[in-house]
VOLO-809368 format. One record per residue (C-alpha): residue number from 0; residue in three letters; chain; x, y, z. Coordinates in nm, 2 decimals. Layout:
% residues N
R  num  residuo  cadena      c1      c2      c3
R  NUM      ALA       A       X       Y       Z
...
END
This chain:
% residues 73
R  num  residuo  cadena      c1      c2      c3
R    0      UNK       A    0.00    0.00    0.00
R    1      UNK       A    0.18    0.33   -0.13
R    2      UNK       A    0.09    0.67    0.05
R    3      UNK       A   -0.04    0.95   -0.19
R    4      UNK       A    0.16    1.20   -0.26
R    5      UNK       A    0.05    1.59   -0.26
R    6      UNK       A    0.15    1.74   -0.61
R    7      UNK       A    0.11    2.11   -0.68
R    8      UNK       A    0.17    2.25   -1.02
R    9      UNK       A    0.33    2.58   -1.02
R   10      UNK       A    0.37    2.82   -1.33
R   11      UNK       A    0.70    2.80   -1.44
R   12      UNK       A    0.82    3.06   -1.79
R   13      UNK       A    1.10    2.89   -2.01
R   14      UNK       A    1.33    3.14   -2.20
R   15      UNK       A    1.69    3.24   -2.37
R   16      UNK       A    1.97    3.34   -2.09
R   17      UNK       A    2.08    3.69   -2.14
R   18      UNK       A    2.42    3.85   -1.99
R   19      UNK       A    2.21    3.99   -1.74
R   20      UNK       A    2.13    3.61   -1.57
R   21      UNK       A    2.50    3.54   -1.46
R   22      UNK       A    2.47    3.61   -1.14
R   23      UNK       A    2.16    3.45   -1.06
R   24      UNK       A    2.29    3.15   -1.25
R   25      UNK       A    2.56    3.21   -0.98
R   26      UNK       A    2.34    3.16   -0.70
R   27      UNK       A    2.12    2.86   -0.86
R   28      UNK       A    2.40    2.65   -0.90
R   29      UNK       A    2.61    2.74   -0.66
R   30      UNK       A    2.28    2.61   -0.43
R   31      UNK       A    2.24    2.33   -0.62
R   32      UNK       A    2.63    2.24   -0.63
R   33      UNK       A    2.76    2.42   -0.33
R   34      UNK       A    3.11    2.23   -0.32
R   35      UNK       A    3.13    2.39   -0.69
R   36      UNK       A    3.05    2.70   -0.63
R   37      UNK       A    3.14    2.96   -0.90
R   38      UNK       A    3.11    3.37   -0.91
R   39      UNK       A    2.88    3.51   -1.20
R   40      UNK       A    3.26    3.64   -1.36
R   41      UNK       A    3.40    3.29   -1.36
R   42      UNK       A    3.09    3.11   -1.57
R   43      UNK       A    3.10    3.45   -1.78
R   44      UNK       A    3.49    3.37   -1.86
R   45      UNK       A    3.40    2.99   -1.93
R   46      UNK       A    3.15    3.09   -2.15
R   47      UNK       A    3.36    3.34   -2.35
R   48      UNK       A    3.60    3.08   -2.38
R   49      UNK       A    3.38    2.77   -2.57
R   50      UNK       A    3.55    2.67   -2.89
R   51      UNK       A    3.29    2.85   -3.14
R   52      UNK       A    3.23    2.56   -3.39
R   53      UNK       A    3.10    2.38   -3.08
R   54      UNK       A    2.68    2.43   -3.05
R   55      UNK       A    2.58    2.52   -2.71
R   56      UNK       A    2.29    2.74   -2.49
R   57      UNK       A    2.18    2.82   -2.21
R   58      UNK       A    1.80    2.84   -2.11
R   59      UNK       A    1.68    2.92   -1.77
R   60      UNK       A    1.32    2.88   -1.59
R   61      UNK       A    1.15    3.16   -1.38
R   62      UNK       A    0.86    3.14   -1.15
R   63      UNK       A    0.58    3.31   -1.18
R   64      UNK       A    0.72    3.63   -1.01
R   65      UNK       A    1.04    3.62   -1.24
R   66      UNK       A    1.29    3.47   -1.00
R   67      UNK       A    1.53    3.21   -1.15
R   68      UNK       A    1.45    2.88   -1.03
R   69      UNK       A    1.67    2.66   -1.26
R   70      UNK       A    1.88    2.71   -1.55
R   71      UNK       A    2.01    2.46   -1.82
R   72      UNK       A    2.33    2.44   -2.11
END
């Protein structure tokens, strides 16, 4: 016999990053990987330095008042 499980659906807004996200990209991942923590500089130098014929992106997810909740590459 499993117990049931409360599920709550909350809006979430997918969209492009832009320069402005590094530093709450910063403070996503540095919660979600705190013994990797970076500074919004130091994942704005990595990205400068991809090679350029390699495809890449970065996406990140909002909640419904705008705050970054997750991000993606």
């Amino acid at each position: 016999m499993s117990a049931a499980v409360a599920q709550t659906a909350i809006p979430v807004r997918i969209r492009r990053f832009t320069p402005e996200d590094y530093a709450a990209i910063a403070e996503v991942d540095n919660t979600v990987f705190p013994d990797y923590a970076d500074t919004a500089d130091e994942i704005r130098i990595a990205d400068e330095k991809r090679e350029p014929h390699i495809k890449w992106g970065r996406f990140v997810a909002e909640d419904e008042n705008g705050r970054m909740i997750a991000t993606a590459n």
